[in-house]
N, C-alpha and C positions, 0 to 999 in steps of 0.2 A: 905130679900135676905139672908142674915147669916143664919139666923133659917132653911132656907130652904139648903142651904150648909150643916151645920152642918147637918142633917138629912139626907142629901144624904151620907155623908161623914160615918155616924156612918150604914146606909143600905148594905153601901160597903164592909166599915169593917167586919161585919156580917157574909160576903158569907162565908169567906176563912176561917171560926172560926167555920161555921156549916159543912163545905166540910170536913175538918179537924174531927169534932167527927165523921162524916160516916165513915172516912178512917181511925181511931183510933179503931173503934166498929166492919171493917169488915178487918181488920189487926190482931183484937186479937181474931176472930172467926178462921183464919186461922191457928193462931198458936197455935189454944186451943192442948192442949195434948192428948185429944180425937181421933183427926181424924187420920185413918189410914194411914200408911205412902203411901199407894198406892194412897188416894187423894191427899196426898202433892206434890208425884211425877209428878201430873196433874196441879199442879200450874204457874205452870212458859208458859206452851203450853195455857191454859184456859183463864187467866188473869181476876182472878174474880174481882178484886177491880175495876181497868177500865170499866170493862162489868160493874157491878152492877150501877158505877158512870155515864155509857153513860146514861142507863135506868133512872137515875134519882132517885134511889134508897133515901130514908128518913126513917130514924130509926121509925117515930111514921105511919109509912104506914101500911093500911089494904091488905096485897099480898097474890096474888093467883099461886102457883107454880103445871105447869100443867104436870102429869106422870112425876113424879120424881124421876124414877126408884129406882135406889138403896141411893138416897138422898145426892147425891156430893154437890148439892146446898143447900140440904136443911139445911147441917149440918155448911153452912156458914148462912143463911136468914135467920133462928130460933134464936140466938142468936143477932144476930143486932134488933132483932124486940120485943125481950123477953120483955123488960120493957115498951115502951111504943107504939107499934104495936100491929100486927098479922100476923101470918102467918098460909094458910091453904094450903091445899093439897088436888090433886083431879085427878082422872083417873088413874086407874093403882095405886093405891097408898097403896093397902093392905099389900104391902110386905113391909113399912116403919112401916104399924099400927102396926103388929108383930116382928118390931125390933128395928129401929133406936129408933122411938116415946117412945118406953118404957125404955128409956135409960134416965136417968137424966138429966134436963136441957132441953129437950122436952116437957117435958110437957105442956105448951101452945100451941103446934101446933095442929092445928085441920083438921081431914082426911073428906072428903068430896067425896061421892059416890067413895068409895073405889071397889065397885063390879060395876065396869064401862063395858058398853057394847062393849067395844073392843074386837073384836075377827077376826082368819083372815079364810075365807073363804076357800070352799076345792079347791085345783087347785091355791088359788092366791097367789101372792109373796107378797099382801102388807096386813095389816090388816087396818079392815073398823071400824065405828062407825056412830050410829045414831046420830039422834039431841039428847043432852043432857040440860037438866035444873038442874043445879046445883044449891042445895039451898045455894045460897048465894049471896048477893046484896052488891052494893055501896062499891065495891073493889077499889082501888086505883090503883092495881100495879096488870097485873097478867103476867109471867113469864112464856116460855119455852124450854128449854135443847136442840137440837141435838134430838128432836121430829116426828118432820111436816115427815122427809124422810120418815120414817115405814109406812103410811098412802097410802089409797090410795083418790080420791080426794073426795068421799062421808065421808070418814072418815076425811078428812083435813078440810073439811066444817065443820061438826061438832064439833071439836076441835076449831078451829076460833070461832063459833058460839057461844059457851060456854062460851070462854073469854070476847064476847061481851057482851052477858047476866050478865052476872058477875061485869062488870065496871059498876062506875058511870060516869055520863058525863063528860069528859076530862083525865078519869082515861089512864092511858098507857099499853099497849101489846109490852114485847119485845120477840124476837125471832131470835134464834141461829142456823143454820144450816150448814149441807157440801151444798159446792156450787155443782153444775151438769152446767156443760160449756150450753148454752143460746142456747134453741129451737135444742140440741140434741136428735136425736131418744132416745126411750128407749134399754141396752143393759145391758149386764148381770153384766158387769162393773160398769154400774152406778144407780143401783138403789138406794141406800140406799144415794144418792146425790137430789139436788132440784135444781131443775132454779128459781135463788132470782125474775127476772123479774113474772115468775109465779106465785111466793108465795107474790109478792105484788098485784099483781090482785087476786088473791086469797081472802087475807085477805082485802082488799079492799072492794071486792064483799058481805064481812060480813057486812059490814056497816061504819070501819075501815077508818082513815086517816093517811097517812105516812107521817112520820112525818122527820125520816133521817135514815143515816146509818151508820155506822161505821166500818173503817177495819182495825179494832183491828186486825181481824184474818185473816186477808189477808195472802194468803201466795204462793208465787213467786214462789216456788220450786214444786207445788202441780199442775202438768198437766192437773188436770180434767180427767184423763184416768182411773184410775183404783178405786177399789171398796174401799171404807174407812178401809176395817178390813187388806186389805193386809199390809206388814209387811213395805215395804219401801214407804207409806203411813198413814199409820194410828200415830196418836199422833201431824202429820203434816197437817192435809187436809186445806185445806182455807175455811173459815165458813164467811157467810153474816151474819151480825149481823144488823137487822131492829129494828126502833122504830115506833109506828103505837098509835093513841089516837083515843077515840072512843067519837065522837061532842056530 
């Protein structure tokens, strides 16, 4: 019975000593001198150390960060992951391969079908994507930004679908978005919004188990009325923050 105490006792000890270097390793990512002041000014609305810790984020993780646009996360994930991870990137991701990537201290991250078949059709408001096979397997973590809304739902299958292919069994899918107020028509105001209920049948429907949610990003002050870029909205919207593993 001791031996067995003491082993429980020194497992416990453990947690709070390995939570502590994530939050040590994605503390000093934030304050590298690198980032531009215009990410930094996104820190306090974003709350990437929470996000990354709901996800379950581990410095020696294989992650898969999906259209990482201009690299707000990437230039936090690349450095927590440098020594004993990976991190890759995939969709939309050419415009990192020619800038951020060849910036020192990138150098391990690796672009994955950066000429992705995203493209938006003539007439539509959202842009689509086929099924994609991205070569790459037995991922642990893959990650997406304020994504899913641009889609429309052959392109949001796809994207899901990716991430699935990508995970090894129990690996995690987390996913960030503006919320769009539950089983509202489509309107000119809300497209660039999502109904969390949908995008868990959504991802679901991929093969996907949800797993929880978080409201980090909850935000009271955010009506649900109007479009994310307008001015007495945007920087504030309420974003659903889902965790989802794949059996």
């Amino acid at each position: 019975m001791r031996t067995f105490l003491l082993a429980a006792a020194a497992l416990v000890a453990a947690v709070p000593a390995f939570a502590a270097d994530i939050d040590d390793k994605v503390t000093a990512a934030l304050a590298d001198e690198s980032r531009p002041e215009a990410h930094r000014e996104r820190d306090r609305n974003r709350k990437p150390l929470e996000t990354l810790n709901f996800f379950g984020l581990k410095d020696d993780m294989r992650v898969l960060e999906l259209i990482p646009g201009g690299g707000w996360y990437t230039r936090v994930l690349a450095p927590v992951l440098a020594d004993n991870g990976k991190l890759y990137v995939a969709l939309g991701a050419g415009r990192l391969k020619d800038g951020l990537l060849t910036e020192p201290g990138f150098e391990g991250v690796t672009v994955i079908d950066d000429e992705a078949n995203m493209r938006r059709e003539s007439g539509s408001r959202y842009y689509t994507m086929d099924s994609v096979a991205l070569d790459v397997e037995d991922i642990d973590m893959v990650l997406t930004f304020r994504n899913v809304h641009n889609f429309d739902a052959t392109g949001r299958a796809g994207m899901h679908g990716a991430a699935f292919d990508a995970l090894k069994s129990g690996g995690v899918y987390g996913v960030v978005d503006h919320t769009k107020r539950h089983m509202e028509s489509e309107t000119p105001e809300n497209r660039r919004r999502v109904d969390p209920v949908q995008a868990i049948k959504e991802i679901e429907a991929a093969g996907f188990e949800f797993v929880d949610y978080s409201t980090l990003h909850y935000r009271a002050d955010d009506e649900l009325e109007y479009e994310v870029g307008r001015k007495s909205v945007t920087g504030n919207t309420d974003r659903f923050t889902l965790l989802f593993r794949k059996p």
